[in-house]
N, CA, C and O atoms as a GROMACS GRO file, in nm:
protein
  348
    1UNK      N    1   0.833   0.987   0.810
    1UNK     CA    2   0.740   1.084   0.758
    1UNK      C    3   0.645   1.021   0.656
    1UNK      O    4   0.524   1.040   0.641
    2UNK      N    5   0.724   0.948   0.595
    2UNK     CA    6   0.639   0.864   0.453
    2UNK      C    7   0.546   0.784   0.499
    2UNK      O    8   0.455   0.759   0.420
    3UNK      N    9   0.540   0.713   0.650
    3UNK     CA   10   0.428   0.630   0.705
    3UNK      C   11   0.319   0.708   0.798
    3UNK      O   12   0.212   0.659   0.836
    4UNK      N   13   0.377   0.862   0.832
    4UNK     CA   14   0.273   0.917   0.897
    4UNK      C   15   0.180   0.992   0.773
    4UNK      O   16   0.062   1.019   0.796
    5UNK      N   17   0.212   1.010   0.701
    5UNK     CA   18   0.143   1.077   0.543
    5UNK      C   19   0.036   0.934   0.524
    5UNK      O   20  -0.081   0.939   0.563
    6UNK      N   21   0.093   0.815   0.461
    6UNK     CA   22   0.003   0.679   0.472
    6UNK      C   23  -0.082   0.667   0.601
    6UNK      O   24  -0.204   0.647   0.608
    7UNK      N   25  -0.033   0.675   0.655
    7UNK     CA   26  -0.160   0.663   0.774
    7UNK      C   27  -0.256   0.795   0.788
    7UNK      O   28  -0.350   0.787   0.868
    8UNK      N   29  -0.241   0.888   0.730
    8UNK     CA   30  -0.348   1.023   0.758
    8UNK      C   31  -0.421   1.007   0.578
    8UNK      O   32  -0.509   1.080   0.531
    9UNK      N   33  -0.377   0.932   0.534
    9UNK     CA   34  -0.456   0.895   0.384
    9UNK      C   35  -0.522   0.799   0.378
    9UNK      O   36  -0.626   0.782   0.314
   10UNK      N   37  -0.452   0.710   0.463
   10UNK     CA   38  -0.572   0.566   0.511
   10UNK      C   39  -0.700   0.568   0.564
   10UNK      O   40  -0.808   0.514   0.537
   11UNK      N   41  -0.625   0.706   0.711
   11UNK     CA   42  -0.763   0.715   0.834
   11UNK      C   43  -0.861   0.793   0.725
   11UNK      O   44  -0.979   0.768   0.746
   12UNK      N   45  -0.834   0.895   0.600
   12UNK     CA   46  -0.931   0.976   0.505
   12UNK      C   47  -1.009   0.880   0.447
   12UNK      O   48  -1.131   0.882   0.465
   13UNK      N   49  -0.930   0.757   0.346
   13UNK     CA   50  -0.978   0.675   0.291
   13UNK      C   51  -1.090   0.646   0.354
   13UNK      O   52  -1.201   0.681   0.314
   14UNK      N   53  -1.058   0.555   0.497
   14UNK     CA   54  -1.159   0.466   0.531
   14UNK      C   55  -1.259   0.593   0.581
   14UNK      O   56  -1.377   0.557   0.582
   15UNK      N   57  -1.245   0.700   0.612
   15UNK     CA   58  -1.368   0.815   0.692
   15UNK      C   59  -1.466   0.787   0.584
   15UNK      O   60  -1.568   0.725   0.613
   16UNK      N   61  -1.435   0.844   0.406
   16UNK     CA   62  -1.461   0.870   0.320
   16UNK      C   63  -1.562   0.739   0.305
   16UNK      O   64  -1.684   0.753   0.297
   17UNK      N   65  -1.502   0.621   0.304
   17UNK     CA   66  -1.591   0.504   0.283
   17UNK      C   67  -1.662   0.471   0.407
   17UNK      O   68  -1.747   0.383   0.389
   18UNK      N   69  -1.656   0.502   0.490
   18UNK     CA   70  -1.796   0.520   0.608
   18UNK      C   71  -1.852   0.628   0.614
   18UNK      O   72  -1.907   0.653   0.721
   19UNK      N   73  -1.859   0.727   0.509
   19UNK     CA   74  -1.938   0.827   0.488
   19UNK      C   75  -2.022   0.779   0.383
   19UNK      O   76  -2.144   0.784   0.395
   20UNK      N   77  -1.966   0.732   0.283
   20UNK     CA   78  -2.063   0.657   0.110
   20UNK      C   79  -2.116   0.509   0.213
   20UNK      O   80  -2.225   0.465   0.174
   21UNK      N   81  -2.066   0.445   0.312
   21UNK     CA   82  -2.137   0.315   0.380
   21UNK      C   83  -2.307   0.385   0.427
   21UNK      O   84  -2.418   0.337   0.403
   22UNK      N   85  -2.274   0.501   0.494
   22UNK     CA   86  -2.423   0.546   0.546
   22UNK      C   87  -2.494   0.628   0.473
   22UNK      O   88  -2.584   0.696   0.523
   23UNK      N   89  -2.456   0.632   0.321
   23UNK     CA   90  -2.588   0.696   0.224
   23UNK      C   91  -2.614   0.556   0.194
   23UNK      O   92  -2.705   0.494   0.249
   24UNK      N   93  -2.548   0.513   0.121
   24UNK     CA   94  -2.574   0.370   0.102
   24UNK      C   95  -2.678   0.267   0.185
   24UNK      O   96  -2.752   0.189   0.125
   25UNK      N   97  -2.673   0.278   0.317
   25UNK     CA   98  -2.789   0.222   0.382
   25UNK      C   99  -2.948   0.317   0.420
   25UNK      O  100  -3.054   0.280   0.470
   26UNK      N  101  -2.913   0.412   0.383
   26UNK     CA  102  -3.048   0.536   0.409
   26UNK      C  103  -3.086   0.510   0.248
   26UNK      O  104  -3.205   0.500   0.217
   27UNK      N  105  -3.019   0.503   0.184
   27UNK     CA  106  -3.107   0.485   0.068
   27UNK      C  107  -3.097   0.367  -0.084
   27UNK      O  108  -3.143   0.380  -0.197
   28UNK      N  109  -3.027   0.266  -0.027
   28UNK     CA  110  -2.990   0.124  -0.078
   28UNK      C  111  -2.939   0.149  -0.226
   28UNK      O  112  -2.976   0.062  -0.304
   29UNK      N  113  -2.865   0.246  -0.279
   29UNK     CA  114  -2.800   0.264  -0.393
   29UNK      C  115  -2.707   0.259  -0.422
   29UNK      O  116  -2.618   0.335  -0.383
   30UNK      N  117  -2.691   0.128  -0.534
   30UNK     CA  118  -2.539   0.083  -0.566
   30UNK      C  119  -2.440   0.129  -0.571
   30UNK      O  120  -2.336   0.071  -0.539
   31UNK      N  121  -2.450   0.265  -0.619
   31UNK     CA  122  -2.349   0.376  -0.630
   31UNK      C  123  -2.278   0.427  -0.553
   31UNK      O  124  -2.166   0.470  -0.580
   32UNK      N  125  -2.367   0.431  -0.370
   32UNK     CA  126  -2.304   0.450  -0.276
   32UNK      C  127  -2.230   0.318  -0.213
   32UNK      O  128  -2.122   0.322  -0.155
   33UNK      N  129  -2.274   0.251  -0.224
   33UNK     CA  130  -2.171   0.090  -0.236
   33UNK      C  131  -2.043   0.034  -0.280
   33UNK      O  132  -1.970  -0.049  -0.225
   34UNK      N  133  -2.028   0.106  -0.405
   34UNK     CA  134  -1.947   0.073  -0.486
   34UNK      C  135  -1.800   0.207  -0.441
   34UNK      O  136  -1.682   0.183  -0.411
   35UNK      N  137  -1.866   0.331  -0.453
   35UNK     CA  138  -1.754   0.442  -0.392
   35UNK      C  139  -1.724   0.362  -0.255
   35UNK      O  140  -1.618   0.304  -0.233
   36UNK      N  141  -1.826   0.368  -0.171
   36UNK     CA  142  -1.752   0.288   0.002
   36UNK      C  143  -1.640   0.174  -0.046
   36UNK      O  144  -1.536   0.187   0.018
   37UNK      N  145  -1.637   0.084  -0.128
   37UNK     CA  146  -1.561  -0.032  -0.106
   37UNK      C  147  -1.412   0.026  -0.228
   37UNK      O  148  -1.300  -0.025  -0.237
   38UNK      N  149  -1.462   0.132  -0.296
   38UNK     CA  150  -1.329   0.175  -0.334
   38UNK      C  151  -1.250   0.224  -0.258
   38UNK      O  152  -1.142   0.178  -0.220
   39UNK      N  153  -1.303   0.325  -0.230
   39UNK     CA  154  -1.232   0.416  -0.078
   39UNK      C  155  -1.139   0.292   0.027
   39UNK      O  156  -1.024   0.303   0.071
   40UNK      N  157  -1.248   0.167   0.045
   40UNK     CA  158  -1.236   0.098   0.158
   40UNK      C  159  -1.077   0.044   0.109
   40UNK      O  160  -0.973   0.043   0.175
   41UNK      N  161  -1.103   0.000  -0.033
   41UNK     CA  162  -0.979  -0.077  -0.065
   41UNK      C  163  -0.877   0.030  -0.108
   41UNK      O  164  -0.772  -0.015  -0.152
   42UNK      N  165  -0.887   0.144  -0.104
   42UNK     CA  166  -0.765   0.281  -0.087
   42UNK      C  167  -0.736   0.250   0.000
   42UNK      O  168  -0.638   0.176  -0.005
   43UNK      N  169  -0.788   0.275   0.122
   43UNK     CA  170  -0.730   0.311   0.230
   43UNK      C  171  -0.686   0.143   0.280
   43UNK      O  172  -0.586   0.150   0.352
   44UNK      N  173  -0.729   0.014   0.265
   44UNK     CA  174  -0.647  -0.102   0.272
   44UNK      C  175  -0.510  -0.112   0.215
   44UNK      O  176  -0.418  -0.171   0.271
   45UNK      N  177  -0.500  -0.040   0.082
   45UNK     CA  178  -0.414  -0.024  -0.002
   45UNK      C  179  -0.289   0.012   0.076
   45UNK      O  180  -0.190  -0.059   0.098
   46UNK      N  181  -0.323   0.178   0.126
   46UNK     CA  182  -0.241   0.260   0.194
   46UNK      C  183  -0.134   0.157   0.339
   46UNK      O  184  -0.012   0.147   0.349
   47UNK      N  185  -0.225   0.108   0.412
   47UNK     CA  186  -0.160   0.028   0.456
   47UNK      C  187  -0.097  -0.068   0.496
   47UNK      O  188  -0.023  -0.070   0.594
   48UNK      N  189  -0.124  -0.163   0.418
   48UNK     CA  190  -0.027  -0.220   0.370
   48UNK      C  191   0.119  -0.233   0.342
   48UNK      O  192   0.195  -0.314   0.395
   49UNK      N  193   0.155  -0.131   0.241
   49UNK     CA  194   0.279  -0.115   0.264
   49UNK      C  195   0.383  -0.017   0.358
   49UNK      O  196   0.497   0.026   0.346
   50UNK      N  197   0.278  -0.008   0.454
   50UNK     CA  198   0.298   0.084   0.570
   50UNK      C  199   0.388  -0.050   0.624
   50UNK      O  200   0.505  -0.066   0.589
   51UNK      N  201   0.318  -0.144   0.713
   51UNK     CA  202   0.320  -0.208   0.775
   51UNK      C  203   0.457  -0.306   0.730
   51UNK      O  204   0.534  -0.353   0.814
   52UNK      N  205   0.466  -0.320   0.623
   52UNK     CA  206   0.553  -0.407   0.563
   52UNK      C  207   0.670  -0.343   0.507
   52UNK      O  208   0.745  -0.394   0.424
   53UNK      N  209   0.684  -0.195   0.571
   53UNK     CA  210   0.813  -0.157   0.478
   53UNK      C  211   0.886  -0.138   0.300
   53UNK      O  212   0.997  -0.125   0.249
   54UNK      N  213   0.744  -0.147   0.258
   54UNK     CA  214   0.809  -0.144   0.122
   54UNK      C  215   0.790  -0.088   0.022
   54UNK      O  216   0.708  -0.001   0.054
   55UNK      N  217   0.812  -0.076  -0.090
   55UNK     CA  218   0.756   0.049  -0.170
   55UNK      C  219   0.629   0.053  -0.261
   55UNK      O  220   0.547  -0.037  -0.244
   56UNK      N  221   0.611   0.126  -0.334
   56UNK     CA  222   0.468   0.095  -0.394
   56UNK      C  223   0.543   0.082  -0.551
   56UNK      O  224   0.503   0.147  -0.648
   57UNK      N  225   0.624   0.015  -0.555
   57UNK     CA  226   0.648   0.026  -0.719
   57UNK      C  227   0.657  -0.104  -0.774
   57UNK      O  228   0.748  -0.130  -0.853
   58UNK      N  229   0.547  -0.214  -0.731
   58UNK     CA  230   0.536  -0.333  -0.770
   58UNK      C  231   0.439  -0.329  -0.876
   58UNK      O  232   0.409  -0.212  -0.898
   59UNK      N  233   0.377  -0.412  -0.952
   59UNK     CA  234   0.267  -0.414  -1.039
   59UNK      C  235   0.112  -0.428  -0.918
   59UNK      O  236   0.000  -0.378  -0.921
   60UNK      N  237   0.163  -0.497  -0.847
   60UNK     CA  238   0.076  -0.556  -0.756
   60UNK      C  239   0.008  -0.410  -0.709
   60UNK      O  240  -0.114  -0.418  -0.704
   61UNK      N  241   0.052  -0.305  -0.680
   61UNK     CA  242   0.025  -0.170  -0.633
   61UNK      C  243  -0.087  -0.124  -0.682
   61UNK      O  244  -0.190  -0.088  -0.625
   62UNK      N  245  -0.038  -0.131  -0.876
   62UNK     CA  246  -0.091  -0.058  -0.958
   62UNK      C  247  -0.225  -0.113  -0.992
   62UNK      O  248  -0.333  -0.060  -1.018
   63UNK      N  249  -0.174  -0.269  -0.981
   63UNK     CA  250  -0.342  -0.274  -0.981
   63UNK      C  251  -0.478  -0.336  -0.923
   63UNK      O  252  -0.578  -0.391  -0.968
   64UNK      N  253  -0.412  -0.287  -0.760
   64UNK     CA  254  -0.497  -0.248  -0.658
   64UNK      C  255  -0.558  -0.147  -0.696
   64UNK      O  256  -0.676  -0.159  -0.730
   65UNK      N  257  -0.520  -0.074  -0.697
   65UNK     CA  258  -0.563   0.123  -0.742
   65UNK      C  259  -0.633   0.106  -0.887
   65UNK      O  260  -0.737   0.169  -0.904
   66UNK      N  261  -0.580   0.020  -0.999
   66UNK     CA  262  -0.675   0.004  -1.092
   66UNK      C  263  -0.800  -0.042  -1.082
   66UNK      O  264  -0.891  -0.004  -1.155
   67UNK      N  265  -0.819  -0.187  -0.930
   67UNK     CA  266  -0.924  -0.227  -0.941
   67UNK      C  267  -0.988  -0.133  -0.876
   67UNK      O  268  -1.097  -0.118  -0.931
   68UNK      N  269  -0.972  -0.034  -0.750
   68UNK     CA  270  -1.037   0.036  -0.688
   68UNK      C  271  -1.110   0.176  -0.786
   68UNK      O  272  -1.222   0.222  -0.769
   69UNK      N  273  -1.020   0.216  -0.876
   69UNK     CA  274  -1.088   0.270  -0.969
   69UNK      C  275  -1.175   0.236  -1.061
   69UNK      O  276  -1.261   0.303  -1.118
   70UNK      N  277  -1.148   0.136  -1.069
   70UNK     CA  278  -1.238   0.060  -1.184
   70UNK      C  279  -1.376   0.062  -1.125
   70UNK      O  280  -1.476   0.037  -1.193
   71UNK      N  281  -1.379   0.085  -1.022
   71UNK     CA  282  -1.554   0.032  -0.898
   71UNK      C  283  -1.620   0.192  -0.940
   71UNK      O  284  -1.733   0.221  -0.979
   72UNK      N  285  -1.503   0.279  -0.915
   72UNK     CA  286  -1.612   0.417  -0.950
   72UNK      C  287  -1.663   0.404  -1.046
   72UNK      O  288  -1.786   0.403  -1.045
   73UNK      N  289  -1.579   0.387  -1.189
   73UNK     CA  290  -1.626   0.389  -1.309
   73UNK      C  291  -1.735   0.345  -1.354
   73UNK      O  292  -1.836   0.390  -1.407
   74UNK      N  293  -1.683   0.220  -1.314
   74UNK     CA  294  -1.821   0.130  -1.298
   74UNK      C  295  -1.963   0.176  -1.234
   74UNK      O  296  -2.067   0.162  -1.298
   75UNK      N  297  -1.961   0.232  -1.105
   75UNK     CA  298  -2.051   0.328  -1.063
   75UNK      C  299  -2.103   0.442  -1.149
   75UNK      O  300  -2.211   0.485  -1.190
   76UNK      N  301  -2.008   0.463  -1.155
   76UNK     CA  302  -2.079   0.613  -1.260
   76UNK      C  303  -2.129   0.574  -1.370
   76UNK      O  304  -2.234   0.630  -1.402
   77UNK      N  305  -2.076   0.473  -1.461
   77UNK     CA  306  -2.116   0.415  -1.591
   77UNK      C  307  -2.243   0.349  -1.548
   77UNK      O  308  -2.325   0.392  -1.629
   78UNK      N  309  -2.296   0.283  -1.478
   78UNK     CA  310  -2.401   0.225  -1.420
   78UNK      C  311  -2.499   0.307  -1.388
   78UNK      O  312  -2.610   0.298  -1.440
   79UNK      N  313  -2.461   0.412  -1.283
   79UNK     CA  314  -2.552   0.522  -1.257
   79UNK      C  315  -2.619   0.586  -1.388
   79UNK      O  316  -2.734   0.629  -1.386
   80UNK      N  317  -2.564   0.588  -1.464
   80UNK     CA  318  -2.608   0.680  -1.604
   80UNK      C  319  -2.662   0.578  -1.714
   80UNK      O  320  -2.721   0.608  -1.818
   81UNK      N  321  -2.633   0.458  -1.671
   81UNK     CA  322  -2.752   0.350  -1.782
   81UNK      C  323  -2.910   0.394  -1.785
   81UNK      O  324  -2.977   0.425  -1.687
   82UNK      N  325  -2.943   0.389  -1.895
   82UNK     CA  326  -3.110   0.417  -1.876
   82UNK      C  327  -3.186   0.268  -1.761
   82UNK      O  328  -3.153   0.151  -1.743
   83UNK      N  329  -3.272   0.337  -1.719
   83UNK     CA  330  -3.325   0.238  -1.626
   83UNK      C  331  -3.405   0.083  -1.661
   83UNK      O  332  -3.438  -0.009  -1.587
   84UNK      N  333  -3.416   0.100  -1.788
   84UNK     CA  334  -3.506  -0.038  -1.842
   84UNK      C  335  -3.360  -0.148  -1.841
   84UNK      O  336  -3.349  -0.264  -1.802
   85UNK      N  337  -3.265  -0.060  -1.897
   85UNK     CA  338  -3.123  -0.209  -1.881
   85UNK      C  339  -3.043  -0.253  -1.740
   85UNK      O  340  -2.956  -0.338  -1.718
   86UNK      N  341  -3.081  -0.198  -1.692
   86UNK     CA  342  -3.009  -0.182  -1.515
   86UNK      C  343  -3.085  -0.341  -1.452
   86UNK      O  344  -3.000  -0.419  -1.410
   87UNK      N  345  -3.144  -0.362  -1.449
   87UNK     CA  346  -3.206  -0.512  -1.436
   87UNK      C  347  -3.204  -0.503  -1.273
   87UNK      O  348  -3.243  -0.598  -1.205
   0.00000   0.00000   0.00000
C-alpha cells in the first residue's frame, strides 16, 4: 500500500512539474523553472525509495526535500526582489 501511495505522489509530482515546465516556456520566467525542478525532484524523491525498499528516515531524505524546498523559496524570494537587483 505504502508504494502504491508513492507512486500516485510521484505520477502528481512530476504532472505538477510539467505543468510549471509549460508556463515556463510560454513565458521564460524563472519562477516557473524553479517550481518545475522542485516538483521534478519531489517526485524523483518519491521514488526512489520505492524502488529500493527502504525507509525515508535517513538524513539523506531530509535533505532532498530541504533542497527541493529551498528552490521555491528561492523563487518566491526572487520573484519579489525589486527589479533593478535581479540582474
Amino acid at each position: 500500500m505504502n508504494n502504491l501511495l508513492a507512486g500516485a505522489i510521484m505520477m502528481g509530482s512530476l504532472v505538477i512539474a510539467l505543468f510549471f515546465l509549460r508556463f515556463w516556456r510560454s513565458t521564460r520566467d524563472r519562477f516557473f523553472l524553479y517550481f518545475a525542478l522542485s516538483f521534478f525532484i519531489q517526485g524523483a524523491h518519491r521514488l526512489y525509495p520505492a524502488l529500493r525498499d527502504e525507509g525515508e528516515d535517513s538524513p539523506l531524505h531530509y535533505l532532498i526535500r530541504l533542497a527541493a524546498y529551498g528552490l521555491i523559496l528561492w523563487a518566491i524570494w526572487e520573484k519579489n526582489m525589486p527589479q533593478k537587483t535581479r540582474g
